[in-house]
C-alpha positions in Angstrom: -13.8 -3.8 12.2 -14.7 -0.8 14.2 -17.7 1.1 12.5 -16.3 4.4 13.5 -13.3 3.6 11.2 -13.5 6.8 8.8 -9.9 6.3 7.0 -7.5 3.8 6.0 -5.1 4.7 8.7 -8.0 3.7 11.4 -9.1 0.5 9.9 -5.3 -0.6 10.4 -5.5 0.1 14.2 -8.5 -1.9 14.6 -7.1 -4.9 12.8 -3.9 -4.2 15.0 -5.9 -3.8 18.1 -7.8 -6.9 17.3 -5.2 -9.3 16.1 -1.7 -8.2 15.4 -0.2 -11.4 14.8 -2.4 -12.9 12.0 -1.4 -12.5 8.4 -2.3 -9.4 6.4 -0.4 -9.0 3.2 1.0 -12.0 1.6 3.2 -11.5 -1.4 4.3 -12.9 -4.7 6.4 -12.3 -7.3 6.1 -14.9 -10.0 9.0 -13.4 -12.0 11.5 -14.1 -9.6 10.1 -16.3 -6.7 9.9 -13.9 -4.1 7.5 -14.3 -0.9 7.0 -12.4 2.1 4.4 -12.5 4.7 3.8 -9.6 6.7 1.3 -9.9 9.8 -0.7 -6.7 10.9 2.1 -5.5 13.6 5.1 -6.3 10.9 3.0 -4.1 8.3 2.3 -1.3 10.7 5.3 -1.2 12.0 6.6 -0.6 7.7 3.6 2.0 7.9 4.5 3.9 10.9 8.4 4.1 9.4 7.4 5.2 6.3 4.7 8.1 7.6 7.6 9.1 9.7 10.0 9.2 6.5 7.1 11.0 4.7 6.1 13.4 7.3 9.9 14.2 9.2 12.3 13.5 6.6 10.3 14.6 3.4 8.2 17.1 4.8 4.8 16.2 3.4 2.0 17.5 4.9 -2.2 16.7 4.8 -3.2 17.7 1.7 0.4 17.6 -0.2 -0.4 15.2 -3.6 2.2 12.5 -3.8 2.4 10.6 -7.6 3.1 6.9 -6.9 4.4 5.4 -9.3 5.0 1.4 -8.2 3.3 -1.4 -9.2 1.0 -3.9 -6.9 3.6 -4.6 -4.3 3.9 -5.0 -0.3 5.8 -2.1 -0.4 2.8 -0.1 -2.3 0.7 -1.3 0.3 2.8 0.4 3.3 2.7 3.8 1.1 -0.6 3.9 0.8 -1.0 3.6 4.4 1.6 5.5 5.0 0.2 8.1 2.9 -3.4 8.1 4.6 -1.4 8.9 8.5 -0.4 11.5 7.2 -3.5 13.2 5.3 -1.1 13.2 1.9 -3.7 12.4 -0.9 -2.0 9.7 -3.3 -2.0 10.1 -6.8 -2.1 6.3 -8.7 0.6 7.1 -11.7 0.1 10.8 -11.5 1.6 13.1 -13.2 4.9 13.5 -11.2 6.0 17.4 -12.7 2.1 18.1 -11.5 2.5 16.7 -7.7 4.3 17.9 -4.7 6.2 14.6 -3.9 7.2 11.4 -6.0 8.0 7.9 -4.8 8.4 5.4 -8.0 10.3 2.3 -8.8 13.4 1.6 -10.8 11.2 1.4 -13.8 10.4 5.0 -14.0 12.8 6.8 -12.9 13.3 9.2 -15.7 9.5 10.2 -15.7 9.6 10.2 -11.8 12.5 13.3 -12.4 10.0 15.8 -13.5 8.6 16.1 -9.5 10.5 19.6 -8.8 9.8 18.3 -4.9 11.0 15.3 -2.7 11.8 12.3 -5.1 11.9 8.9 -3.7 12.8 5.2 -5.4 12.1 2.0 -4.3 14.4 -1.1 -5.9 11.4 -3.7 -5.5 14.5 -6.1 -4.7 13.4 -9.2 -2.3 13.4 -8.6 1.4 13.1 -4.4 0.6 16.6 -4.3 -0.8 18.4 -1.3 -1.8 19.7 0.1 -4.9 23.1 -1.3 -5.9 24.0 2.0 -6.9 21.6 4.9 -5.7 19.6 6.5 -8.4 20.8 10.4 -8.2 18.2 12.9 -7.5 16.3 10.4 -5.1 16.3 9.4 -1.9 16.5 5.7 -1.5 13.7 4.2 0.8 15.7 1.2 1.7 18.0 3.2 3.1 16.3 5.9 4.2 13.2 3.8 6.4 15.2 1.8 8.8 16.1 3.9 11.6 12.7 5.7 11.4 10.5 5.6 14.3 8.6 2.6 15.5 5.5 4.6 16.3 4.0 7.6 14.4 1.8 10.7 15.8 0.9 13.4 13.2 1.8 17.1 13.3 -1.5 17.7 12.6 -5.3 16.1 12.4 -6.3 14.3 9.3 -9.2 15.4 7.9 -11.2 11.8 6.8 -13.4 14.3 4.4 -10.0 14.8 2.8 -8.6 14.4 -0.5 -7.4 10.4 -0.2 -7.0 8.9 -3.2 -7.1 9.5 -7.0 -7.2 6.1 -9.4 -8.2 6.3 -13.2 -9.3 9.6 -13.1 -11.6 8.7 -10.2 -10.9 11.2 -6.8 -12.3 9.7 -3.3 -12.0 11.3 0.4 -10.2 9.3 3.0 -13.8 8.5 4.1 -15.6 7.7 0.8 -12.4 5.2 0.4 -13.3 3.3 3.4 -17.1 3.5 2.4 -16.2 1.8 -0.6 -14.0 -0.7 0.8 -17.0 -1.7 2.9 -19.4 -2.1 -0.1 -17.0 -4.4 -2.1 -16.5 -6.2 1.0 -20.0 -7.1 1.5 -20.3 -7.8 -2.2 -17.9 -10.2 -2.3 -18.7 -11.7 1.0 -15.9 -11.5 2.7 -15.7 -11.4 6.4 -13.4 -11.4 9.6 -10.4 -14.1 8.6 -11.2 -14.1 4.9 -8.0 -14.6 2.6 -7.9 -13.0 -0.7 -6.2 -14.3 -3.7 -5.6 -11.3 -6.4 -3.3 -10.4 -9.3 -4.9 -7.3 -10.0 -2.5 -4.3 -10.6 -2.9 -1.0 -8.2 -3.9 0.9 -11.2 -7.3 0.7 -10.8 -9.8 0.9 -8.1 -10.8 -2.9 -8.5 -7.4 -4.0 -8.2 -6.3 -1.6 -5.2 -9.7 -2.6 -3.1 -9.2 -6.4 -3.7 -5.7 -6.2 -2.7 -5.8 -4.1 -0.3 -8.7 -1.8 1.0 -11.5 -4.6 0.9 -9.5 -7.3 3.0 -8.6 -4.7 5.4 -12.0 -3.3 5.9 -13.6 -6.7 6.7 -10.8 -7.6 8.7 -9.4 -10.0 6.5 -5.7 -10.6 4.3 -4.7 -10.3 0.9 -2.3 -12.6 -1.3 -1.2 -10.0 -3.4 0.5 -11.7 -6.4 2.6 -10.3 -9.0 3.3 -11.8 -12.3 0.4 -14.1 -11.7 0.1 -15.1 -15.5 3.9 -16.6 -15.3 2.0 -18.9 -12.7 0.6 -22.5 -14.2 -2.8 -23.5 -13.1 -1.5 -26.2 -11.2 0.7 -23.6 -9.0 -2.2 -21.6 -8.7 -4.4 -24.7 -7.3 -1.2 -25.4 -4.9 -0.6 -21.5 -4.0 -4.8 -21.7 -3.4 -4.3 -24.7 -1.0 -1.3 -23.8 0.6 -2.3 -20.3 1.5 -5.6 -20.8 2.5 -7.3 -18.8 0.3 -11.2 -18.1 0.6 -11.6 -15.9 -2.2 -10.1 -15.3 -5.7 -10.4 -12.0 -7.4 
């Protein structure tokens, strides 16, 4: 990846200026058998919609705090992107009543209502499916990301020295982020084309580098699996085979 990379946001345009058709994030979801693939330009394409929703639509601005409230998910994976083109700092579970925006899943909802700002809810359904019925007080993101642009520009400059990211009461600039990314990269010896097997959640630094910050600093994918321990060990030997996997965290 480039060197001069000094955010998330940048380390995703040198994976799409050097490959976009390989693999980044593939998912699982062992309670219901979902899989998707998404290459670099699929993925980017999800990011640049969303930090278009984010930024047009919700009116976040760099240094707004956004709570996210989703579990490890592709989806998560586009906000936290999205979230870094914009200069938004995310907030792992935050405290929603605390934070300027909200984005959460069906499964909290009711804590998600104390944001007095822009609320949005993501079904987690396969293929990004909507709501059946729209959760009131939110904006749904399956129906709201569609017809957003294809390609984002920011309103204004993001600064990499920035508030980022906050995870287990741990708060890291856009560039220490990407500093650390680097360092677990090289510790775990992963390099251009490595494939990453995790099913760490996103609630902890460990789990949000190895499924997605890490990969995408060495210029590598992730396998992002959710509900690994429904999984037998012989599906994890196939899913290890079959997906080419190179590393398991």
């Amino acid at each position: 990846m480039n060197a001069n990379d000094r955010t998330p946001a940048d380390l995703l345009r040198s994976a799409l200026a050097a490959d976009p058709g390989r693999p980044l994030v593939t998912f699982y979801d062992d309670a219901t058998g979902e899989r998707v693939e998404l290459s670099v330009a699929t993925f980017a394409n999800w990011v640049a919609k969303t930090a278009n929703l984010l930024q047009g639509d919700l009116g976040a601005e760099p240094g707004d705090r956004l709570a996210l409230l989703l579990p490890a998910h592709w989806q998560t994976a586009v906000w936290l992107l999205a979230c870094a083109e914009v200069g938004v700092a995310v907030e792992i579970g935050g405290d929603p009543a605390d934070a300027d925006l909200v984005v959460t899943g069906p499964d909290t909802l009711e804590e998600a209502r104390a944001c007095s700002g822009e609320r949005v809810a993501l079904a987690l359904r396969p293929l990004g499916g909507r709501f059946p019925q729209p959760p009131a007080g939110f904006a749904d993101y399956a129906v709201e990301v569609p017809g957003q642009g294809d390609r984002f520009a920011p309103f204004a400059p993001v600064d990499p020295a920035g508030p980022g990211l906050s995870v287990a009461g741990t708060g890291l600039s856009y560039e220490e982020l990407v500093g650390r990314a680097r360092e677990d990269a090289a510790k775990q010896g992963l390099e251009p084309g490595a494939r990453v097997l995790t099913g760490l959640g996103f609630d902890s630094w460990e789990g949000l580098s190895a499924g997605l910050y890490a990969p995408l600093a060495a210029g590598g994918s992730v396998v992002l699996c959710r509900h690994l321990d429904r999984l037998s060990a012989e599906g994890l030997a196939q899913r290890t085979e079959s997906e080419r996997v190179t590393h398991t965290v």
